[in-house]
C-alpha positions as CSV (number, residue, x, y, z in Angstrom):
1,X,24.1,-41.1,-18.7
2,X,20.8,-42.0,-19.2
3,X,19.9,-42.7,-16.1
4,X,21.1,-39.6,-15.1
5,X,19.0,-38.1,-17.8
6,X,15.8,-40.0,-16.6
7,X,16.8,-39.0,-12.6
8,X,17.0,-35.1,-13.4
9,X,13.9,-35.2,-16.0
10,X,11.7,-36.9,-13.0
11,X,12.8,-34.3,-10.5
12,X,11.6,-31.7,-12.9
13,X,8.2,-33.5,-13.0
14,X,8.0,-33.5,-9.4
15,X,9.1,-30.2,-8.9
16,X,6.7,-28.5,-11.5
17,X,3.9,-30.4,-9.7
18,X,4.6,-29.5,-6.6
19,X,4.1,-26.0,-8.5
20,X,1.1,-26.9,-9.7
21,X,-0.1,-27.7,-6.5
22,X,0.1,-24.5,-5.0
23,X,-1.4,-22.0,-6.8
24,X,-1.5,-18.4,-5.5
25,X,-4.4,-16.6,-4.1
26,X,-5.1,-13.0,-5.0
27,X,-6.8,-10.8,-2.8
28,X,-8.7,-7.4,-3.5
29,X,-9.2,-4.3,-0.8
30,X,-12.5,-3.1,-2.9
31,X,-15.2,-4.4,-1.3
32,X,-18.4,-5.6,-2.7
33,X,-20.6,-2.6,-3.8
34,X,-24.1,-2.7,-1.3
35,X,-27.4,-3.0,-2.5
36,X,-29.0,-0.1,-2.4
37,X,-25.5,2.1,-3.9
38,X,-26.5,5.4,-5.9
39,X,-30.3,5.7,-4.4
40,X,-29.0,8.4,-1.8
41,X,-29.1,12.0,-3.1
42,X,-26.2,13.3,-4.0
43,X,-23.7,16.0,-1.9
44,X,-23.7,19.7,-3.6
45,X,-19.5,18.5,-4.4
46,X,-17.0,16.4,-5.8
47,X,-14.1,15.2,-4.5
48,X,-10.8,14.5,-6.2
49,X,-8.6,11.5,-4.5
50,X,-5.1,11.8,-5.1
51,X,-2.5,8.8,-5.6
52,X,-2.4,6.8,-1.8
53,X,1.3,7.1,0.1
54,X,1.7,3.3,1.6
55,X,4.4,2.1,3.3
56,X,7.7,1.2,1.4
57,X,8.1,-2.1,4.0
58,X,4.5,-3.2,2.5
59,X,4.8,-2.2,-0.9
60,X,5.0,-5.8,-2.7
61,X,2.9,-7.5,-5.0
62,X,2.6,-10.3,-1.4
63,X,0.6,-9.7,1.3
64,X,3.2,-8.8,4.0
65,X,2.3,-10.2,7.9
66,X,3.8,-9.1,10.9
67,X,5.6,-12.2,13.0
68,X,6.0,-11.5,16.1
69,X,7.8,-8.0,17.6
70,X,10.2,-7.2,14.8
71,X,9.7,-9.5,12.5
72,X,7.3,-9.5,8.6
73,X,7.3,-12.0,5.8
74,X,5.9,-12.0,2.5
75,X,4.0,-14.5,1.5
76,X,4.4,-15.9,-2.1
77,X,1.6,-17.7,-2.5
78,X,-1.2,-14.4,-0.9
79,X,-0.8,-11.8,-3.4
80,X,-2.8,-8.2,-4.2
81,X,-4.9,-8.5,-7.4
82,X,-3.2,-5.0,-8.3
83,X,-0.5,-2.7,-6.6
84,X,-1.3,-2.1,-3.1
85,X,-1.2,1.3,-3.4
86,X,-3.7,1.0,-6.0
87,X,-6.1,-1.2,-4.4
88,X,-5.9,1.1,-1.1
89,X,-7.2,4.2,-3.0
90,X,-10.0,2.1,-5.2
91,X,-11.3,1.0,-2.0
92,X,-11.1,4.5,-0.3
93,X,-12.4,5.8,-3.5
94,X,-15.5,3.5,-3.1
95,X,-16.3,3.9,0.7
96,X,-15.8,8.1,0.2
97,X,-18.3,7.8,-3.1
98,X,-20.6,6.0,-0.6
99,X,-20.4,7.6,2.6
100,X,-20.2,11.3,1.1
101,X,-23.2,10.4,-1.6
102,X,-20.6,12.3,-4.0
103,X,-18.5,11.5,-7.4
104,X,-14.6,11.0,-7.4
105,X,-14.1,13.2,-10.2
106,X,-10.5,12.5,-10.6
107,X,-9.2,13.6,-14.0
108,X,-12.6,15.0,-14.7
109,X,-13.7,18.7,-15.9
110,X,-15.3,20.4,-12.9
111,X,-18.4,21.1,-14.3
112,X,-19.4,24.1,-12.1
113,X,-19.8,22.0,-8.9
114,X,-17.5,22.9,-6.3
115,X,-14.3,20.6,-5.6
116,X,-12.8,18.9,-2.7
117,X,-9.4,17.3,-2.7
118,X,-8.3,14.6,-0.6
119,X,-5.3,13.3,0.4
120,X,-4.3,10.3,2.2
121,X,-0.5,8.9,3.1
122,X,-0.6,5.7,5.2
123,X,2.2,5.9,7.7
124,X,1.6,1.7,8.8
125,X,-0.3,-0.8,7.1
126,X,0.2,-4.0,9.4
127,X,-1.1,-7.6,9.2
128,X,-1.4,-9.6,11.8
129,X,-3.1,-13.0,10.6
130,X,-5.5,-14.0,13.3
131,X,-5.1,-10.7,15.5
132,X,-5.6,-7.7,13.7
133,X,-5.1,-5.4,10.5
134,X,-4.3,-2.1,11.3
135,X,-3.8,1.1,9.0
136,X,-2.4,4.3,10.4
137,X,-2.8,7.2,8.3
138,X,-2.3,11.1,7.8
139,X,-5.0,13.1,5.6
140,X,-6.2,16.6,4.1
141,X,-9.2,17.7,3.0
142,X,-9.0,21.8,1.2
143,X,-11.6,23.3,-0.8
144,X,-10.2,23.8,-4.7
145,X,-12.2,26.8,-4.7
146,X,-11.7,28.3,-1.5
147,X,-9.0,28.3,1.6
148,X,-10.6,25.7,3.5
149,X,-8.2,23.2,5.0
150,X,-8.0,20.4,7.5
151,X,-5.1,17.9,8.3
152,X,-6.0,14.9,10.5
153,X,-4.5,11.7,11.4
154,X,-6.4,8.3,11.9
155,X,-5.5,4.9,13.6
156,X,-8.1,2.3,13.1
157,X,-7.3,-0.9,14.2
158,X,-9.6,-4.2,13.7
159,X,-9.9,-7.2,14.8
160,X,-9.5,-10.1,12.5
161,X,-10.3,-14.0,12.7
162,X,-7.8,-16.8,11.3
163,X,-7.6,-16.8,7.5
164,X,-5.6,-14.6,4.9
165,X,-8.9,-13.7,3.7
166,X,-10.4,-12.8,7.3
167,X,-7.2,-10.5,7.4
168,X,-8.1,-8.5,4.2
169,X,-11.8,-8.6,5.3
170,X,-10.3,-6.6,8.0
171,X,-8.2,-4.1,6.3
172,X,-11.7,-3.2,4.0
173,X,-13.4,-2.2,7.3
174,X,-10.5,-0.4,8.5
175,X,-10.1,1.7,5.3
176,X,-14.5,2.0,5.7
177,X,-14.1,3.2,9.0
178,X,-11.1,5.7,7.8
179,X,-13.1,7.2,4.5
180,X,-15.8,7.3,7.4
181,X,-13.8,9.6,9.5
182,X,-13.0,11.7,6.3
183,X,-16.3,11.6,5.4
184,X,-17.4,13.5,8.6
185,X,-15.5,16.4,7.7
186,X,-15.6,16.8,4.6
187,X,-19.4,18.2,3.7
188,X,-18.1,21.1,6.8
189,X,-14.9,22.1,4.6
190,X,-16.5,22.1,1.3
191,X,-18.8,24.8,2.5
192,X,-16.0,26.9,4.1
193,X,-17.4,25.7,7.7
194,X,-15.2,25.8,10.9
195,X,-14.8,22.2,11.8
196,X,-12.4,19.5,14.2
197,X,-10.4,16.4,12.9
198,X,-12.5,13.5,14.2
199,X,-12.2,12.3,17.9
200,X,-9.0,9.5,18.1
């Protein structure tokens, strides 16, 4: 019985430092802020970002890869600092605050300045360690104010090197490019202007 004791104890040992041996790795879509952030004038508007629509298939606390045609795994050990859905609007937030040289004034009293709100529902978020990252998404920009409206839809698609963290590198500048291609619309709707979705 003791033995047995001392056999079971020792597999614990080796099983909790196998544990301990393989810690996870969290991962965050916000990239770092550049250099020379807030020294651009700012746009006559605000913009509101509402809650991000993500894919139910990649809506785990894992970073979820695509193997092969049909196949995706999650992968214990890669995980999102915060829910994905969360970290894909704070990093849309971010590239819109930059590239429009405006405030996301979510939750916040207007203040006078005229409004934009934005929308965004990814319809495919895919990883592909070593190949790609790819986001696929439909979005509106209306005036709060006015009637101005525009629906769009994006597919940005880049390529990524080996490396989990090579693979979220590319799903930043795929969300960059996409608050990009929002970006080019949007000063055009906030001042009631007739204007196109961008080119695919």
């Amino acid at each position: 019985m003791i033995r047995m004791r001392n056999l079971v104890a020792a597999a614990l040992a080796l099983g909790l430092a196998g544990c301990a041996s393989e810690p996870a790795h969290y991962y965050t879509l916000l990239a770092p802020a550049p250099a020379d952030a807030g020294t651009a004038s700012r746009a006559p508007f605000d913009f509101e970002l509402m809650p991000v629509g993500i894919p139910a298939q990649v809506d785990q606390p894992q970073l979820v890869i695509r193997q092969g045609g049909q196949g995706v795994a999650p992968l214990s050990g890669e995980r999102w600092i915060a829910p994905l859905a969360d970290e894909v609007r704070a990093a849309l937030s971010a590239d819109l605050s930059q590239s429009l040289h405006a405030r996301d004034a979510t939750g916040m009293p207007s203040g006078g300045k005229p409004r934009l709100r934005i929308k965004v529902d990814l319809r495919r978020f895919d990883s592909a360690p070593g190949d790609y990252a790819l986001v696929d998404a439909a979005w509106t920009v209306r005036q709060l104010q006015g009637d101005a409206t525009l629906a769009c839809t994006s597919q940005i698609r880049e390529p990524v090197g080996a490396g989990y963290g090579a693979l979220v590198e590319g799903h930043q500048q795929a969300l960059a490019r996409l608050a990009g291609e929002i970006a080019r619309v949007a000063g055009p709707v906030a001042a009631g202007k007739p204007t196109a979705c961008p080119n695919p």
